[in-house]
Every structure is written in C-alpha cells, then in structure tokens.
C-alpha positions as CSV (number, residue, x, y, z in Angstrom):
1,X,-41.7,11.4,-27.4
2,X,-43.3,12.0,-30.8
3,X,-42.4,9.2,-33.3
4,X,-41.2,10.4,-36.9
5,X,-43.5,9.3,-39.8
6,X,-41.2,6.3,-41.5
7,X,-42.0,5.6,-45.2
8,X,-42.8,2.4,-46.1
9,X,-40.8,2.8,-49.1
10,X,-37.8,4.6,-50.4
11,X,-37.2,5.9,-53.6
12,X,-33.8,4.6,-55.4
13,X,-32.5,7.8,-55.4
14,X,-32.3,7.7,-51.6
15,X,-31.3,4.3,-51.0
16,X,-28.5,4.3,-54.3
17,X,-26.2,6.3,-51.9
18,X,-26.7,4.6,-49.0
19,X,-25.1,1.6,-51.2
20,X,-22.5,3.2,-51.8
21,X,-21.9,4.7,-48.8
22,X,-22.2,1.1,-46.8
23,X,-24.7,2.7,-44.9
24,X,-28.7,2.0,-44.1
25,X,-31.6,3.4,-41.7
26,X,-33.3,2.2,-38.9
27,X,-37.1,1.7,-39.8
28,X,-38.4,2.6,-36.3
29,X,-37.2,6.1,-36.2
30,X,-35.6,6.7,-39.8
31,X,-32.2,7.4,-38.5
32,X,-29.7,7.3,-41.2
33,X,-26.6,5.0,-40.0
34,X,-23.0,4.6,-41.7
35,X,-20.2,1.9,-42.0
36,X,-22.6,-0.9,-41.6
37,X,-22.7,-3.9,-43.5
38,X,-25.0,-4.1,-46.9
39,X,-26.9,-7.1,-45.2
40,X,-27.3,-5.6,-41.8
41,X,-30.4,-7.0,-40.2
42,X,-32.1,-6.0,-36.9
43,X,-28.7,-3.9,-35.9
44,X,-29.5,-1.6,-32.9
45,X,-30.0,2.3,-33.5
46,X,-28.0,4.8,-31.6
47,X,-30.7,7.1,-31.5
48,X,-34.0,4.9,-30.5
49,X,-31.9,1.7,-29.5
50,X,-34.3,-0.9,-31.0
51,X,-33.1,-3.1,-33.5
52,X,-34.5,-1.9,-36.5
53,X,-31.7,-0.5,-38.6
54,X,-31.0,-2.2,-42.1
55,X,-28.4,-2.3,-44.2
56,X,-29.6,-0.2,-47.9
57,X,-29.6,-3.3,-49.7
58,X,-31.4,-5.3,-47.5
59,X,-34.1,-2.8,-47.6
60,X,-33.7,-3.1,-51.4
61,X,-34.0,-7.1,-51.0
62,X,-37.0,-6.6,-49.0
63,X,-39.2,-4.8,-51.6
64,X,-38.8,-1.4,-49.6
65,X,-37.6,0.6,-52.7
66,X,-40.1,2.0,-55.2
C-alpha cells in the first residue's frame, strides 16, 4: 500500500470549512471525515483505521494551519 503525502500544514482556506462543516482529517492518510466533534482527538479513520483523525479546530489549536 503506498501512503499519501500528508501536509504538515493546512492553509485556512481548507481547514475554515471543515469548521463549519464539524468535520476534520485524519493525519495518517489525509482522509477528510464529517460530523465529528471540533475537539476530536486520536478518533479512528474509516479508511486506514488508526487513530489519527482530528477535529479542524484541533488541528488549528495545534499550530497545523498556516
């Protein structure tokens, strides 16, 4: 399995919809995920299954956003 290329940083304009769409990615294979909450933290991916997906603002909180 060839892993994606994850960006250590998203730009606003990527992550300002996620916010308002209450969704997030996962940071292991950059699946985009829905109906999650802001915070979510370590949440398991349906695509990869590890628990790397994060709520959009907690990717803002953690200095991921340029």
């Amino acid at each position: 399995m060839t892993k994606k290329f994850i960006p250590l940083h998203f730009t606003l304009e990527e992550i300002g919809p996620m916010i308002e769409d209450m969704g997030g990615y996962c940071l292991a294979c950059g699946t985009e995920h829905y109906n999650i909450e802001p915070d979510a933290c370590r949440y398991p991916c349906v695509e990869c299954e590890e628990k790397q997906v994060y709520g959009a603002q907690e990717i803002l909180i953690m200095g991921l956003v340029s």
